[in-house]
C-alpha positions as CSV (number, residue, x, y, z in Angstrom):
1,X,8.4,-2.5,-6.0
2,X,6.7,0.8,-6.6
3,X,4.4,0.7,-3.9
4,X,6.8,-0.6,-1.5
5,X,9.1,2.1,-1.4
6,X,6.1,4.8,-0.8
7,X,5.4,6.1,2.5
8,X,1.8,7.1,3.7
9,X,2.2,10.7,4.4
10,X,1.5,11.4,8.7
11,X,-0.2,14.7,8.2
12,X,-2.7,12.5,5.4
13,X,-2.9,9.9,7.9
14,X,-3.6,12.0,10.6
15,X,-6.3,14.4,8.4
16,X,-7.8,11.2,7.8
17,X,-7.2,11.7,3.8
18,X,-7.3,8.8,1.7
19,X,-7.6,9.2,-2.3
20,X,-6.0,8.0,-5.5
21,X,-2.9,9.6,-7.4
22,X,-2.7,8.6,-10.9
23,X,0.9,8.7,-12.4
24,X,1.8,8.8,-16.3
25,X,5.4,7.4,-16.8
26,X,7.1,7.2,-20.1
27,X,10.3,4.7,-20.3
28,X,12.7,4.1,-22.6
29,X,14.4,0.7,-23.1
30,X,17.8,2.0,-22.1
31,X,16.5,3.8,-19.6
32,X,18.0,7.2,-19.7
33,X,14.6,8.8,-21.1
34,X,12.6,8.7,-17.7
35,X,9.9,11.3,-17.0
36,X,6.8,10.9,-15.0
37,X,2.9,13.2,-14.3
38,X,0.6,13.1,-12.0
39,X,-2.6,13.3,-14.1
40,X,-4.7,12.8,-10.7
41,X,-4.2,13.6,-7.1
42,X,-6.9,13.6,-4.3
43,X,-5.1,15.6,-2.3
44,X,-1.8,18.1,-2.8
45,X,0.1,15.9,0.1
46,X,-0.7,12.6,-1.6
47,X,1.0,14.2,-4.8
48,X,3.8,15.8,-3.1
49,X,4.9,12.6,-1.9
50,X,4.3,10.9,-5.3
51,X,6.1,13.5,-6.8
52,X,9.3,13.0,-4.6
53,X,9.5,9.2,-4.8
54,X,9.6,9.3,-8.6
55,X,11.9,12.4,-8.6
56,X,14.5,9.7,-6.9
57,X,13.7,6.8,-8.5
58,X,15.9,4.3,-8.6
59,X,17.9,2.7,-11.5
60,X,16.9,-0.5,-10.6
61,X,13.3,0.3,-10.2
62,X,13.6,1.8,-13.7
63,X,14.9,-1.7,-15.2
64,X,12.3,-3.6,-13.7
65,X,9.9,-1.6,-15.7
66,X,11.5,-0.5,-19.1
67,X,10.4,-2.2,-21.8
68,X,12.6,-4.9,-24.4
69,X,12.6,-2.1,-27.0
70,X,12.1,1.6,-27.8
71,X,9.6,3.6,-25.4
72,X,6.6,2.5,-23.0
73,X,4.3,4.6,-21.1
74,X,2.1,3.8,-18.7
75,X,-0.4,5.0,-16.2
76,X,-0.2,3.4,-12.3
77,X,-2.3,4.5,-10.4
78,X,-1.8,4.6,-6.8
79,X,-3.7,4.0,-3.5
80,X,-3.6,5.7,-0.3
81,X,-6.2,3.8,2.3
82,X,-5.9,4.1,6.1
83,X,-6.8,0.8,7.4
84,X,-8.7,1.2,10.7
85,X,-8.2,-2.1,12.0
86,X,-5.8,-4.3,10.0
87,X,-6.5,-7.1,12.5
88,X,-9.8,-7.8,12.1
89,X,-9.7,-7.3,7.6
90,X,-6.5,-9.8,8.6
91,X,-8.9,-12.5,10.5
92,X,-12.0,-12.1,7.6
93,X,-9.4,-12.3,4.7
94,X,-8.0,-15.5,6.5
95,X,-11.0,-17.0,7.4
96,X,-9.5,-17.7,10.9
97,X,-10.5,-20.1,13.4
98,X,-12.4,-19.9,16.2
99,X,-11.3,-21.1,19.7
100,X,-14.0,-21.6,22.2
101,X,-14.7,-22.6,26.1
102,X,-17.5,-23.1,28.3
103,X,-17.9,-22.6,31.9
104,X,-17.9,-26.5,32.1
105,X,-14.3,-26.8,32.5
106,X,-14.2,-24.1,35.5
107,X,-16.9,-26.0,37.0
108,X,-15.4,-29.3,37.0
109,X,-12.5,-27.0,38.8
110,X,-14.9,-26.1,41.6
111,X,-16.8,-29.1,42.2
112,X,-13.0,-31.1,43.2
113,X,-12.2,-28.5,45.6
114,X,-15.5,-28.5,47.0
């Protein structure tokens, strides 16, 4: 849910900057103790946009990670990778298949019309 609602940041993406931000967020069960740091940040624009999504987080992204009773805290880290070329991780990750011809068939086609 968290990493959904976070956007990749153009002028990272266009820099080329990739890191890690590392978020500390204390919870309580009713949820109206909420606060959140940034312990690590590669880069200030990967933390600026950390900062603003959990500055307006939701109430129902707090409940889905409150805890049954009194107060959790817990670290998330976060992960900001450009992905070069999501087609060909897509086709390794699936093992995909492989779809071959040979010149045999276009031969076949010219030796009828001959």
């Amino acid at each position: 849910m968290i990493y959904n609602g976070i956007k990749y940041p153009e002028i990272a993406r266009e820099n080329n900057q990739e890191g890690i931000v590392i978020v500390c967020v204390s919870i309580s069960n009713s949820i109206n103790t909420f606060t959140f740091n940034i312990v690590k940040s590669d880069y200030e624009i990967l933390k600026e946009t950390i900062n603003n999504y959990f500055s307006n987080i939701s109430d129902f992204t707090k409940e889905q990670i409150k805890p049954e009773k009194g107060m959790i805290t817990i670290y998330i880290p976060i992960m900001f990778k450009i992905n070069q070329n999501k087609y060909i991780e897509t086709l390794k990750q699936n093992k995909s298949v492989t779809i071959e011809t040979n010149d045999i068939a276009k031969q076949t086609i010219i030796i009828k019309e001959r």
